[in-house]
C-alpha positions in Angstrom: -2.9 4.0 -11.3 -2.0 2.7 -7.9 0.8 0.4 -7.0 1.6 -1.6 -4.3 4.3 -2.9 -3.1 5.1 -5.4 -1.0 8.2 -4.8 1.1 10.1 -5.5 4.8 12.3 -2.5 5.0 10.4 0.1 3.1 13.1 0.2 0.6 13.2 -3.0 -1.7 11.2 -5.1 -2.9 11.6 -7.9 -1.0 8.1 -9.2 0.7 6.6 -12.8 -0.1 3.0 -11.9 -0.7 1.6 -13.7 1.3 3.9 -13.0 4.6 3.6 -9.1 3.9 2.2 -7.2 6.8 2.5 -3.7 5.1 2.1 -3.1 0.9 3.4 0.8 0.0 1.2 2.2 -2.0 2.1 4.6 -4.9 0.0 6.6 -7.4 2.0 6.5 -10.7 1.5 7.9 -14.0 3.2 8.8 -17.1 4.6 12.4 -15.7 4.5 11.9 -11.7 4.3 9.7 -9.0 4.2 9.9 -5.6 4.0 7.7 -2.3 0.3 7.7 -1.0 0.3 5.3 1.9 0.9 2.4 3.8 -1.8 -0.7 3.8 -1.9 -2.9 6.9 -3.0 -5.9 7.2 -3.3 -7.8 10.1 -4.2 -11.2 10.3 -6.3 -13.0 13.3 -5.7 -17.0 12.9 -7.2 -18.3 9.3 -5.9 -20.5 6.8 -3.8 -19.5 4.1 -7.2 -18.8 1.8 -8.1 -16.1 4.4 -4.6 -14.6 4.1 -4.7 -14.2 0.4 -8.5 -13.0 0.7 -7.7 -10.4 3.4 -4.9 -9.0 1.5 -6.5 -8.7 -2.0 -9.4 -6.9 -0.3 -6.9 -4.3 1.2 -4.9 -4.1 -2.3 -8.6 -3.7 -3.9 -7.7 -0.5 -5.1 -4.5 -1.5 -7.1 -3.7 -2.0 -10.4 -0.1 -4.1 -10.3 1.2 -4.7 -6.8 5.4 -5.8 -6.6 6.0 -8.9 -4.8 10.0 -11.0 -3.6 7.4 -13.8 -4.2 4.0 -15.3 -4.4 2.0 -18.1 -5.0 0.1 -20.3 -7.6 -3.2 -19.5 -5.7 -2.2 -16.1 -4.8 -1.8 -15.0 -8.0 -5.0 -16.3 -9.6 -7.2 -14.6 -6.5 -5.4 -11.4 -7.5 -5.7 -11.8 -11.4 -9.7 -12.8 -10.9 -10.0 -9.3 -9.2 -8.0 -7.3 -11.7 -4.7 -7.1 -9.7 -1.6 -8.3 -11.8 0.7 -9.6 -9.8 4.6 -8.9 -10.4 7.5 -10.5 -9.2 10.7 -8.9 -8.3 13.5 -11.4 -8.7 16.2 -9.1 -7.7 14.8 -7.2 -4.5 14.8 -4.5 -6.6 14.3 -0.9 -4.9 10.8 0.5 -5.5 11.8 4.1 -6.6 13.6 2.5 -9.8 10.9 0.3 -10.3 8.8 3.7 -9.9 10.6 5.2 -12.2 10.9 2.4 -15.5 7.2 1.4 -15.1 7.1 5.8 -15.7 9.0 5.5 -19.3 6.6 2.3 -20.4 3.8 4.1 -19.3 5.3 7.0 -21.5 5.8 4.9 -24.7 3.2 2.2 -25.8 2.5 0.1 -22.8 2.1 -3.4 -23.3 -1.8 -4.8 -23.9 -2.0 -5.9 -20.4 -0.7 -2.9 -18.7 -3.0 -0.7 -20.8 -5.9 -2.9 -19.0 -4.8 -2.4 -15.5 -4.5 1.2 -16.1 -7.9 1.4 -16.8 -8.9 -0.2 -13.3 -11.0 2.3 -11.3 -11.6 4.6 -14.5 -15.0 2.8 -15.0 
């Protein structure tokens, strides 16, 4: 399943989601993960409804993506295209976060991870 998250010094999550320039993408499963990539998105003028909408048509691809913070609005756009949003409240780094989302995806993950994991199966 692919990750993103949304960070400012490639190291913690730390990004508001709607301010993030660059999401790090990661392909994790029960038994690996590894980095994939780096999404960009740039931004030309727009309101804030164009921000969210350009970056959930970048994130597309995603399952969960790891945010400092987000947005009422945000979050809906993301949950109405099967993206759950996550919040980070302690700028957690992303290789831990890597790493405990690996040992619930190991055991009996909950009901709505086991639907996101099942994004871009179909």
């Amino acid at each position: 399943m692919k990750v993103a998250f949304a960070s400012t010094d490639k190291v913690h999550i730390d990004e508001h989601f709607g301010r993030a320039e660059e999401f790090y993408i990661w392909n994790i499963g029960p038994e690996e993960a590894e980095f994939t990539g780096v999404i960009q998105v740039t931004e030309e003028g727009g309101d804030a409804a164009d921000r969210i909408e350009a970056r959930g048509a970048a994130l597309d691809e995603c399952a969960l993506v790891y945010v400092g913070e987000i947005g009422g609005p945000a979050a809906a756009r993301l949950v109405a295209k099967k993206i759950h949003p996550l919040k980070s409240k302690t700028k957690e780094p992303i290789t831990e976060v890597v790493e405990k989302l690996q040992e619930v995806l190991k055991g009996t993950p909950p009901p709505w991870l086991r639907k996101a994991m099942l994004k871009g199966t179909h």
